[in-house]
C-alpha positions as CSV (number, residue, x, y, z in Angstrom):
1,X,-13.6,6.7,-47.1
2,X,-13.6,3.4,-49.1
3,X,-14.4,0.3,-47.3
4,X,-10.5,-1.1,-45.8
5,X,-10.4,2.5,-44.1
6,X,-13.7,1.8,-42.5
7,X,-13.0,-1.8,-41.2
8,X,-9.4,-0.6,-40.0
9,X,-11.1,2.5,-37.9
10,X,-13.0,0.2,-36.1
11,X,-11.0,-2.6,-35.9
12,X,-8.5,0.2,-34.4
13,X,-12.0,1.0,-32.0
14,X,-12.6,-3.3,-30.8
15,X,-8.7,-3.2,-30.4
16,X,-9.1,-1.0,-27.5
17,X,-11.7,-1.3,-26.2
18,X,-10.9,-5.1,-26.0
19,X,-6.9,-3.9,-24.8
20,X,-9.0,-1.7,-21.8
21,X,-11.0,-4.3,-20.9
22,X,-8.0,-7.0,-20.2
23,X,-6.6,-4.3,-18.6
24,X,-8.9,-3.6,-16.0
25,X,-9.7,-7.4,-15.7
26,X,-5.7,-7.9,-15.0
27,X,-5.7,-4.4,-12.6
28,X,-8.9,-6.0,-10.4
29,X,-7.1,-9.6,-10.6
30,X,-3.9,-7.9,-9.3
31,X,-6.2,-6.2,-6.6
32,X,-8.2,-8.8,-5.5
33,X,-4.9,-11.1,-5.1
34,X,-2.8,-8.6,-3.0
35,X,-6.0,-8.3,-0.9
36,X,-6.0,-12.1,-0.6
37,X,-2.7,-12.2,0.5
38,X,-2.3,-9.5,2.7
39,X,-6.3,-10.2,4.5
40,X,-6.6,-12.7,7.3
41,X,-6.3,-16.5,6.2
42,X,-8.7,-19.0,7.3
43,X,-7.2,-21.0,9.7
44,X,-7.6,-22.5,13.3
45,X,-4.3,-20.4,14.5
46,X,-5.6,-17.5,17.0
47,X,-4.5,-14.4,15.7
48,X,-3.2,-12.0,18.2
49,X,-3.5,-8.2,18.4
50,X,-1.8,-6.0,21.3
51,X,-2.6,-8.6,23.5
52,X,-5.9,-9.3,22.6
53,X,-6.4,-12.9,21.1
54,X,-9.3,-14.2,18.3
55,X,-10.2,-16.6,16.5
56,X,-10.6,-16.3,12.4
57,X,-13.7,-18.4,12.7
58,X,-15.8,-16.2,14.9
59,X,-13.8,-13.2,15.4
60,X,-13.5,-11.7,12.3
61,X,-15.6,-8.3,12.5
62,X,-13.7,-7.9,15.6
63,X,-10.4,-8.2,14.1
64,X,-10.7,-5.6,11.6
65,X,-12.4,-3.1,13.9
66,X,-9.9,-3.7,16.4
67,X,-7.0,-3.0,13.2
68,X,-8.8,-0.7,12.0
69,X,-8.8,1.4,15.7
70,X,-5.3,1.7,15.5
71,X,-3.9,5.0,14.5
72,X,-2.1,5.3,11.5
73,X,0.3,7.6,10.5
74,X,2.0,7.5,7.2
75,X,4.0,9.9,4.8
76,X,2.5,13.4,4.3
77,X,3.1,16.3,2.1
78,X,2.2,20.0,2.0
79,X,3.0,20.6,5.7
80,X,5.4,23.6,6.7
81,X,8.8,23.4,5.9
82,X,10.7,21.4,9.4
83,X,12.9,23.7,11.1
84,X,15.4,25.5,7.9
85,X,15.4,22.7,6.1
86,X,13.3,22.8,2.4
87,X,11.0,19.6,3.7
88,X,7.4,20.0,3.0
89,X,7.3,16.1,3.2
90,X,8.5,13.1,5.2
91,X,8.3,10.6,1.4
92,X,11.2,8.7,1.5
93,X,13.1,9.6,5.0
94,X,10.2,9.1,7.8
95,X,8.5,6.0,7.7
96,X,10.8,5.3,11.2
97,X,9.6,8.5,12.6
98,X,5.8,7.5,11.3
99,X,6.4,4.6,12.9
100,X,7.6,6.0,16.3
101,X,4.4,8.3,16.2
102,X,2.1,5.1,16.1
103,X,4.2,3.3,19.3
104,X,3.5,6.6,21.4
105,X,0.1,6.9,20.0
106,X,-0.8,3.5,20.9
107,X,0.0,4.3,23.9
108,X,-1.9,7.5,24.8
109,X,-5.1,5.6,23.6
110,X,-4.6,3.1,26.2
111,X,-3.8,5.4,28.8
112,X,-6.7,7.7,28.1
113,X,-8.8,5.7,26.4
114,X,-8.7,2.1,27.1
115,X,-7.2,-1.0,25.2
116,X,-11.2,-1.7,24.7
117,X,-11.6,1.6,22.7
118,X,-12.9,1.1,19.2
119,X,-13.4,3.8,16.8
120,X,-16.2,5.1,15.3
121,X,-16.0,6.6,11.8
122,X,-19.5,8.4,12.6
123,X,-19.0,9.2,16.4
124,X,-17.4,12.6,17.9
125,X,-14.9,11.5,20.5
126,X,-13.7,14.9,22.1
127,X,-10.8,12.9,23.8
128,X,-9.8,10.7,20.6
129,X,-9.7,14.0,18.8
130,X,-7.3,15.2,21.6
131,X,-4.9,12.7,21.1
132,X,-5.1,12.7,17.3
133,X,-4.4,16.8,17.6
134,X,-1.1,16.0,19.1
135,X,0.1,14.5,15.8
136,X,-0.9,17.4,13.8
137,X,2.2,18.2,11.2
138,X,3.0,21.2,12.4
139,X,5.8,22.3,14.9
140,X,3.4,23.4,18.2
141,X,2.1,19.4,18.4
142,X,3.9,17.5,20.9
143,X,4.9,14.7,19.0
144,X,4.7,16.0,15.1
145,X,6.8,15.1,12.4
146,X,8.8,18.4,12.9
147,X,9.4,17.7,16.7
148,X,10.9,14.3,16.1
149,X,12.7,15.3,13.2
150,X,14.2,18.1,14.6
151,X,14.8,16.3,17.9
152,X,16.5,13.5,16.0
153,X,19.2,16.3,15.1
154,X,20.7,15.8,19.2
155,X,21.2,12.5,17.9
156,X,23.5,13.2,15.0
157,X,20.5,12.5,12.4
158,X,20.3,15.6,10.2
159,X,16.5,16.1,8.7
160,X,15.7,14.0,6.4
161,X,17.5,11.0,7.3
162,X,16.4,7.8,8.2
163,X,16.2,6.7,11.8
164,X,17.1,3.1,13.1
165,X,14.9,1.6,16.3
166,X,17.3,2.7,18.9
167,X,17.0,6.2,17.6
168,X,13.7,6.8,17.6
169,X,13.2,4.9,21.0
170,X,15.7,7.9,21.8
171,X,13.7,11.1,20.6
172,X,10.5,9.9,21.6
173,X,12.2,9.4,25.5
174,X,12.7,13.3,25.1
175,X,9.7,14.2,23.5
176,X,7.5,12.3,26.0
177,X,9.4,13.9,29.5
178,X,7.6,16.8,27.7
179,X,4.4,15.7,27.6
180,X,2.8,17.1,31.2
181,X,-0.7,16.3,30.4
182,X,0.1,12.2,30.1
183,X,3.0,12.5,32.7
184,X,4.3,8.7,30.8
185,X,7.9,7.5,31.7
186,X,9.5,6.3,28.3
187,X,12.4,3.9,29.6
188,X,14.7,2.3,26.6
189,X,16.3,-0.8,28.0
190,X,19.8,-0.9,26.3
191,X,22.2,-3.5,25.6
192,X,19.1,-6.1,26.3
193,X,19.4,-5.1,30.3
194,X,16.2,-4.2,32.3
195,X,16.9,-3.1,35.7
196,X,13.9,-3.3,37.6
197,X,14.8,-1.1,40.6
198,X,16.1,1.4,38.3
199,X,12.4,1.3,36.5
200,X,10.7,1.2,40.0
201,X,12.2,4.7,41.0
202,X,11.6,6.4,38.1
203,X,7.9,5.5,37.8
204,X,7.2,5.9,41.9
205,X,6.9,9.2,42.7
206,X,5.3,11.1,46.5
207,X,1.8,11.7,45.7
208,X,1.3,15.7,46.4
209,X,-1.3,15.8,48.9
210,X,0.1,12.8,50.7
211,X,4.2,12.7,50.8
212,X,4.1,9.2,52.7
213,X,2.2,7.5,49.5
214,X,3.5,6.8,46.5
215,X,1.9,6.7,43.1
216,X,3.1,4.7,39.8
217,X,3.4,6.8,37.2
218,X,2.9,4.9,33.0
219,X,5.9,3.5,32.1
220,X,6.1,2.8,28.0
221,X,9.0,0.6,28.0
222,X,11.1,0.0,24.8
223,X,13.4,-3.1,24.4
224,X,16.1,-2.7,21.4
225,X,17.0,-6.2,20.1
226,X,19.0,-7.7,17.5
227,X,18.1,-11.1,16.5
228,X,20.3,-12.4,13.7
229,X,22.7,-10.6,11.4
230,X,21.0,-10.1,7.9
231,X,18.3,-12.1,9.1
232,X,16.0,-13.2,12.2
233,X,17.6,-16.3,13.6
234,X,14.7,-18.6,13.8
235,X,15.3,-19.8,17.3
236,X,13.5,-16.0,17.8
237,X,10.5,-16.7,16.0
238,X,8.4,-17.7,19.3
239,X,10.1,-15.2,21.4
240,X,8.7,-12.0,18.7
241,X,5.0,-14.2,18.7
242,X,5.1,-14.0,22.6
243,X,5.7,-10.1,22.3
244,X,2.3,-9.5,21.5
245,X,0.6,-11.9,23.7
246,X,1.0,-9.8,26.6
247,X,-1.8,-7.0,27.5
248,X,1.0,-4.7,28.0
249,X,2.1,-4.9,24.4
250,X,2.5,-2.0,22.1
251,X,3.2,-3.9,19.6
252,X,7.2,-4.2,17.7
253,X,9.3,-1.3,15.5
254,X,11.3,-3.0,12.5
255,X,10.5,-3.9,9.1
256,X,12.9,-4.0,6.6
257,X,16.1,-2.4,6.0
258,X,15.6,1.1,5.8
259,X,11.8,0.2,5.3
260,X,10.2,0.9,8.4
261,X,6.8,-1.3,9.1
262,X,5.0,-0.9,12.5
263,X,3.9,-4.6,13.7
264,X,1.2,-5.2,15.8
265,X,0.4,-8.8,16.1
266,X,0.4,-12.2,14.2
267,X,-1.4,-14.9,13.0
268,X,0.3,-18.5,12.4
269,X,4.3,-17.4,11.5
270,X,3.2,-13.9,9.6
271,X,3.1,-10.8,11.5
272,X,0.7,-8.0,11.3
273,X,1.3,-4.4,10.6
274,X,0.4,-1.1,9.8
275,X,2.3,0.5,6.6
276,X,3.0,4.2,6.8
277,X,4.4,4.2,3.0
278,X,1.7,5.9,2.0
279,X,1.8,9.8,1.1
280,X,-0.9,11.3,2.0
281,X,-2.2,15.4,2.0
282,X,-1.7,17.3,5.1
283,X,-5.5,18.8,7.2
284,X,-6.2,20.1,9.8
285,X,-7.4,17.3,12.2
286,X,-11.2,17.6,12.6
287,X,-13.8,18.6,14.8
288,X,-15.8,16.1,12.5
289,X,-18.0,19.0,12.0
290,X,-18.0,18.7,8.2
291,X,-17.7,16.2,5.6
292,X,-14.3,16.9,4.6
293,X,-13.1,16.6,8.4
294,X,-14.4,12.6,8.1
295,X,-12.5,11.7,5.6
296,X,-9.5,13.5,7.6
297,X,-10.1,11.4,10.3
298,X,-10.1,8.3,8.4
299,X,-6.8,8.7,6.8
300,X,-5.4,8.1,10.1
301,X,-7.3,4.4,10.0
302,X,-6.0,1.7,7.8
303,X,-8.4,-0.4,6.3
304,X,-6.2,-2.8,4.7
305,X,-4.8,-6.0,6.9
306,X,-1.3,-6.7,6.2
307,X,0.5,-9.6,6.6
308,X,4.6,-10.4,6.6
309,X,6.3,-13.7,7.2
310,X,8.6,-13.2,10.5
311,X,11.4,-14.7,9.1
312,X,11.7,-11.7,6.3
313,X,11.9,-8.8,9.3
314,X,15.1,-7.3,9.6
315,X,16.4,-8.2,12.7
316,X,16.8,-4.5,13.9
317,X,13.7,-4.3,16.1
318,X,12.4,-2.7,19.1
319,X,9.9,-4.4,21.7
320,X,7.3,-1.7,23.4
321,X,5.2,-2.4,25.6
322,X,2.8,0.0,28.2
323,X,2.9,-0.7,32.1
324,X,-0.1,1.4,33.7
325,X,0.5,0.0,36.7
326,X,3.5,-1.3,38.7
């Protein structure tokens, strides 16, 4: 090998090296930025979370853990095929139905747990896990993938297709008069009406062992709205900040067109949400017994804070809130 092969083999050698290493600095720069964008801005606007308001000055630990004890659920694959269709995955069609799940979810950790619950990567919660095991991908769990898919067929949605708000407000009404163990009415307030009596008598009912008292039983309540044409008319912009103020808030359905975001609070004129465009594997949810049944457990916890401004949501939402009491 004379001398020009040498110096071209390892010119060919600093090359790439030096081509990797701009590389990875661009791939952390890229990362660090989208983290910088999407994390919670310094700033003395209160940021508000189902009802629950901080402050970025002082509050910060708080806010993530209390982001962070949402549940999450995003795309998943290797599940059982949904009823006898050839879907081993929800990629591409079910980020409304994902969406759905976290709304009802939400709202069976407030009922059995408390808006106050936090969770604990490290801690075995028996009833967390409960609720979590409900979710399971798998058609026997009361508010799977398969069940909502399947029921979304009753509403002239074939597998596999997208769902708008008002549809899965819909299949999660049916799903829900199912559910004995959390006895919730789900009322969807249509054409932006709320009848109050009509709410009263479906959440009173005789208590068993005394017919002459009457017992409230939890109402999730789900408000379909359309607030602009292609776009949310600003005039709303205070009305979808107030959503979340309240303690009953389950936060707001929407996103994008035919991009499904789950939004749970907001900080200045940007909302927060969880993403469920993620694919994920399928597992059995834990007993937290093992290693492997951790990291299940955290893949239905997002550790990333995203932010959108309000005026890019489609205006196709759905208001929910949770009314434990009358």
């Amino acid at each position: 090998m004379d001398w020009k092969q040498i110096i071209q083999k390892h010119s060919r050698k600093i090359l790439n090296r030096i081509s990797m290493d701009l590389m990875l600095e661009a791939y952390l720069t890229h990362e660090s930025s989208l983290m910088d964008l999407e994390d919670i801005p310094q700033t003395v606007d209160p940021v508000w979370i189902l009802g629950k308001k901080y402050s970025t000055v002082i509050d910060i630990r708080q806010i993530r853990s209390d982001i962070q004890s949402r549940l999450w659920f995003t795309y998943r694959k290797g599940f059982l095929q949904i009823g006898n269709t050839n879907f081993t995955s929800d990629r591409g069609w079910g980020c409304m139905l994902r969406c759905g799940q976290m709304v009802i979810g939400q709202a069976l950790i407030f009922l059995h747990l408390g808006r106050d619950w936090r969770w604990n990567p490290d801690k075995r919660d028996i009833d967390y896990l409960k609720i979590l095991r409900m979710f399971e991908d798998k058609r026997s769990a009361p508010y799977s993938i398969h069940q909502i898919a399947l029921m979304g067929v009753s509403h002239g949605k074939q597998v596999g297709e997208w769902f708008g708000p008002n549809t899965i407000a819909q299949v999660l009404k049916k799903l829900a008069s199912m559910d004995e163990l959390s006895s919730l009415v789900f009322h969807v307030a249509l054409d932006n009406t709320l009848v109050i009596n009509e709410v009263k008598k479906l959440c009173t009912v005789m208590e068993q062992t005394n017919s002459s008292k009457q017992i409230w039983k939890p109402l999730v309540l789900v408000i379909p709205l359309r607030l602009g044409i292609s776009s949310i008319n600003p005039a709303y912009v205070q009305g979808v900040k107030m959503c979340f103020t309240f303690p009953q808030s389950l936060g707001v359905i929407g996103g994008r067109p035919n991009h499904a975001l789950y939004f749970i609070g907001f900080v200045g004129n940007d909302v927060i949400f969880l993403d469920p465009h993620t694919t994920q594997q399928i597992g059995m949810l834990p007993n937290k017994d093992i290693e492997t049944e951790h990291k299940i457990d955290h893949s239905y916890h997002c550790q990333q804070i995203n932010r959108l401004p309000i005026l890019n949501m489609d205006p196709s939402l759905a208001a929910c809130f949770m009314c434990k009491t009358e």
